[in-house]
N, C-alpha and C positions, 0 to 999 in steps of 0.2 A: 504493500500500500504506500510506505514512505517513496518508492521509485518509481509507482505510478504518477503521485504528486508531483517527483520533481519535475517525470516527462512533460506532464500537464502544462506545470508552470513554465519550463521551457517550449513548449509550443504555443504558450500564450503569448509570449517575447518574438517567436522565429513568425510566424505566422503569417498573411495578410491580415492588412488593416480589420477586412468583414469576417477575418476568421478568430480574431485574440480575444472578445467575449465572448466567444462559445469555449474555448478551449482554459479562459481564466474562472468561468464559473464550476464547470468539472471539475477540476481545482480545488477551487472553494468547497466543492460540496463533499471530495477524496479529503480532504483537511479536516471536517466537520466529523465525518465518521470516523477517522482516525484519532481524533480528539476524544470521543465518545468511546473508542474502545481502550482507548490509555486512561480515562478516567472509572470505568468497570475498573479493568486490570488493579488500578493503584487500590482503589477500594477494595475489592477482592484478596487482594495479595500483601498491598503496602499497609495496609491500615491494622490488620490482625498481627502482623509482626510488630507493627510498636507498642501495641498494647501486652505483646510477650515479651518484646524485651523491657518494657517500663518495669514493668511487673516483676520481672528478672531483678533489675536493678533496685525495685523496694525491696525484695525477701532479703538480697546479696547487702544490702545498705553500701553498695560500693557502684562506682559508673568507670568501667576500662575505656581508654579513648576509642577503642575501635569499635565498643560496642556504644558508645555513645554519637560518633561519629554515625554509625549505622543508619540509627531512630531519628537524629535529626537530618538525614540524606530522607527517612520515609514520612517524615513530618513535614517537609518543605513540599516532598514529591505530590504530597497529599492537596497543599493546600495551590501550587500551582496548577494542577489538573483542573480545577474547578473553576480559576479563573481563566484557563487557558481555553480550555471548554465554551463559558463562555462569549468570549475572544469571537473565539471562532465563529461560534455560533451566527452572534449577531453580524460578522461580516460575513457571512454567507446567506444573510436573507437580507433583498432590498425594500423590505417591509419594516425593519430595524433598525434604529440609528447606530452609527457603529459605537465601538466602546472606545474611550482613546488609552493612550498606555497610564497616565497618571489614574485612571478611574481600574486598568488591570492589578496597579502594584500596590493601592491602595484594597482590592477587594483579595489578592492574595494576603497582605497581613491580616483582614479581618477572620479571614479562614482559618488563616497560621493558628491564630490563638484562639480562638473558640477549639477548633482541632486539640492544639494541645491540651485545653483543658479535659474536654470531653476524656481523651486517652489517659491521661493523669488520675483522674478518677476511676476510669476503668481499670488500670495498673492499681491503685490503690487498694480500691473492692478484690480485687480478683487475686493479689496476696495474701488474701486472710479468706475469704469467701471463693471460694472457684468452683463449688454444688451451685451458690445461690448466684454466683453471676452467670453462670451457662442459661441458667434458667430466667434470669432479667434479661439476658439480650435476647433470646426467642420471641420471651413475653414482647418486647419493644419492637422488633424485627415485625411481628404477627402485627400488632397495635397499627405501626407506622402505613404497612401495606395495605391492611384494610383502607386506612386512610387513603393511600393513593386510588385504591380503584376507587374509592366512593367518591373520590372527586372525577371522575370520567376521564383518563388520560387518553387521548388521541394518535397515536403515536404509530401502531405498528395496524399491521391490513385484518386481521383474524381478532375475536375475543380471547382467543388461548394463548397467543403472540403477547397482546397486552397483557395479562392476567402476569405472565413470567416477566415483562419489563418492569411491568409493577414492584414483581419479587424482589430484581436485581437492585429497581434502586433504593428499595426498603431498605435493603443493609446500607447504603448511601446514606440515609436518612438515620441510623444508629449513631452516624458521627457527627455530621451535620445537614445545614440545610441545602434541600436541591430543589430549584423550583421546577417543577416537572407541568405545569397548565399555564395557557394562556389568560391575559387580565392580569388584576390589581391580588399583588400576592401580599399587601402587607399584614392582615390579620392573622392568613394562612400562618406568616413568618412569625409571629407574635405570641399564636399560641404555642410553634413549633420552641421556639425560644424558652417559654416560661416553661414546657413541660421540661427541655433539657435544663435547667437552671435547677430546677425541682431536683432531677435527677443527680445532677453533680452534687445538689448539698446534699442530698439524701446518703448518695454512695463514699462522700470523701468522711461526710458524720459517725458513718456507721465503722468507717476502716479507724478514726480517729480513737473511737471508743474500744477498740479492739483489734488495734495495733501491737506486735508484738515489743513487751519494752523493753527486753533485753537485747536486739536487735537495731533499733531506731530510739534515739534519745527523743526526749520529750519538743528540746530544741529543735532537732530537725522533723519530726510530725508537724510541728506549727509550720517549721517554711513554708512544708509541702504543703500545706493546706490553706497556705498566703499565697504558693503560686497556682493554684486552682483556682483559687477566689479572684486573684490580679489580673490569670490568660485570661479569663473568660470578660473580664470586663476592659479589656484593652480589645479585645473583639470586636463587644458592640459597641464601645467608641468608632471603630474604625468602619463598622457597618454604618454605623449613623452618618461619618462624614461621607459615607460614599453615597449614602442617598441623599442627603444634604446638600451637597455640592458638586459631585462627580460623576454622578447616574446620567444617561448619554439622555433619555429623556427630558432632564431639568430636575430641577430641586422636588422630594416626594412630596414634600408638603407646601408649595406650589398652588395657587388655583391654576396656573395657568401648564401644571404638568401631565397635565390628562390629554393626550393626543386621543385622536379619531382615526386612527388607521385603520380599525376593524370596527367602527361603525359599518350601519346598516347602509348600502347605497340605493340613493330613492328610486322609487320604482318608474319605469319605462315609461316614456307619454304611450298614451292609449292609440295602437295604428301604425308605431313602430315596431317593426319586425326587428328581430336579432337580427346584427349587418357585421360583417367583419369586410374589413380594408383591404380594395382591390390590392393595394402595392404597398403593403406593410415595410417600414424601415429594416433592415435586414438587424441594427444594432441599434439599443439606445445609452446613451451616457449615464450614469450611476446618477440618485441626483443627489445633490449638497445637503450639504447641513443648512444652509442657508433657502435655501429651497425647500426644503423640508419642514424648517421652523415658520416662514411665510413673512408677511410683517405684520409688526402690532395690532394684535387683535383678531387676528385671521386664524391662530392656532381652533379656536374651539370650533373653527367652522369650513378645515380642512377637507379634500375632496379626499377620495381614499389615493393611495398612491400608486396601484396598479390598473390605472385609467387610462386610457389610450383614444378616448373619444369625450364628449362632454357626454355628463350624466344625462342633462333635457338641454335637448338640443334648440337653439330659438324657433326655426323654422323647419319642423323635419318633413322628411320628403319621403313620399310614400314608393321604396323600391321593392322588388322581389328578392329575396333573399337569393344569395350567390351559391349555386350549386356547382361553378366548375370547380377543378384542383381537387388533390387528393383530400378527402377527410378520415382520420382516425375518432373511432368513437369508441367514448371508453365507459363502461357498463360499471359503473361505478361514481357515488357522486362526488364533487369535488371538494374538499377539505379548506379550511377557511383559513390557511396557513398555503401563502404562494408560494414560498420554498417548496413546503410537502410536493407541490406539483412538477416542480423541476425536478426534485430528487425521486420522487418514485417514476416520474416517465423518462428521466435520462439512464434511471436503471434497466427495465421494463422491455423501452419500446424505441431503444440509443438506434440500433442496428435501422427497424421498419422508416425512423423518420428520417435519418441522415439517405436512407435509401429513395423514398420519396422526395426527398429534396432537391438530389442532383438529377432526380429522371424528369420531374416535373417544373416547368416556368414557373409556379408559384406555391406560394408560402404553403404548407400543410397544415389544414387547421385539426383544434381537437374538439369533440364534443361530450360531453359530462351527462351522466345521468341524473334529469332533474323531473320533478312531479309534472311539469308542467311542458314549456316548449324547450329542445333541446338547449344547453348553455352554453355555448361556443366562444372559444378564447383565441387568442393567435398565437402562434409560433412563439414570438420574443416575449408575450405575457408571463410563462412558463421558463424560458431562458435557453430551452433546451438548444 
């Protein structure tokens, strides 16, 4: 995957002018999933060996540099993944403002240290309790997951697909927070918050009171349970300033932070048929930030951003919808996330449309299954 990217990026460089957005989104979207399986992997793999070797180094009451060296290589690993993720994420949809780097190294330290708290505690508990904490992270693993499906995640093509994404990022959610839905996540993150704060006091209290003392002096119990108490609130300082000031949207608590991207677009004047564009631009420019934010006063009344025609038109004109040129219709309806639609048809259907392309004079359109009259999007809507 990492050599597929480089080709990618290097064909987005060597290429023609009309060929370097087709070839830099592929790209982006190879970047996306590879971010998403290095953030599984750390979770999976990085995250259970710091909490064994934390845990190592309270029974041992001693930290060797190489085993210490280790834990904070899968404590970093941990908390870059998340924003690198992220990252990526947002720049692989043109529906999302991107992130800039002060808002990635700012939301990497908020990780860092809720991260370490969380594992601190878990290493704590789990020196003294290892019956009762195998049995608290199932319990929380079970609790977290429920919780994701009951919020309806959208993500993969099947309910049994979902049902197991759910699973995976349950154990994500044992560490910390992952926002996995579309909309306003901040109470989501609040309760997510207060239940792991609960959790840390409850598990650093219980090892505090039934710490071994011949083992760990009284002295060093208190650090460790100042540096629980301290990562964890150096965290959500660090979370706060990120929505505060650094969040690519604007400030959270902002009236003016509430975009319209995935507002409702109004419905059709009455007599216009679905029309797609004789001679569609083969490529369109990325647009600004400045484009994007609009001027004064225009944010709460943004049109949506993958618009390629005016929503009501002043004078529409009554044509026959265009049946020449290939169409692909895809029996399936379309997902309200416009990446989704690049990334599942440039997986899908890469080979039928690049094949249509070059045989046929014009653009390939696709058509969605919807209650009513077909939904028909164009070629560049999609990016494919």
């Amino acid at each position: 995957r990492y050599l597929r990217t480089l080709y990618l990026g290097l064909q987005s460089r060597w290429q023609a002018e009309h060929r370097r957005r087709h070839f830099y989104w592929r790209m982006m979207f190879e970047s996306a999933d590879i971010s998403m399986l290095r953030l599984l992997e750390a979770f999976l793999k990085s995250a259970p060996q710091l909490v064994l070797q934390l845990s190592i180094m309270v029974q041992q009451n001693s930290i060797e540099p190489l085993q210490g060296l280790s834990a904070s290589a899968s404590l970093v690993s941990l908390a870059w993944m998340i924003a690198s993720y992220q990252k990526v994420l947002r720049d692989s949809r043109e529906d999302k403002m991107p992130m800039s780097y002060k808002g990635a190294v700012v939301q990497i330290l908020w990780h860092l240290f809720t991260i370490a708290a969380r594992a601190i505690a878990f290493a704590l508990f789990a020196s003294v309790f290892q019956l009762y904490f195998g049995i608290f992270i199932v319990t929380h693993w079970c609790i977290m997951t429920f919780w994701i499906i009951q919020g309806e995640t959208d993500f993969c093509m099947s309910k049994w697909e979902e049902i197991i994404y759910n699973m995976v990022v349950g154990i994500i959610y044992i560490f910390c927070w992952f926002n996995v839905k579309e909309g306003r996540s901040r109470y989501r993150m609040c309760i997510y918050y207060i239940i792991t704060l609960s959790e840390n006091a409850a598990l650093t209290i219980l090892w505090f009171l039934y710490y071994d003392r011949k083992t760990t002096s009284d002295f060093d119990a208190l650090i460790l349970v100042c540096v629980v108490s301290s990562s964890f609130a150096l965290g959500i300082f660090f979370m706060f300033i990120y929505y505060c000031l650094l969040h690519p949207n604007g400030p959270i608590f902002s009236h003016r932070s509430v975009g319209c991207i995935f507002r409702q677009e109004p419905p059709p004047v009455p007599g216009s048929p679905v029309e797609a564009v004789t001679s569609p631009p083969r490529s369109l420019p990325r647009t600004t930030g400045g484009e994007r934010e609009g001027a004064p006063g225009e944010r709460d009344s943004c049109v949506p951003v993958f618009q390629v025609r005016p929503c009501a038109p002043p004078a529409p004109a009554a044509r026959a919808p265009r049946t020449e040129g290939p169409v692909i219709r895809i029996d399936l309806p379309r997902k309200k996330y416009p990446a989704w639609d690049a990334h599942f048809i440039d997986r899908r259907l890469r080979k039928t449309i690049l094949a249509l392309e070059y045989a046929s004079p014009t653009t390939p359109r696709l058509q969605y299954r919807t209650p009513g009259a077909p939904q028909e999007v164009l070629e560049y809507e999609t990016t494919v």
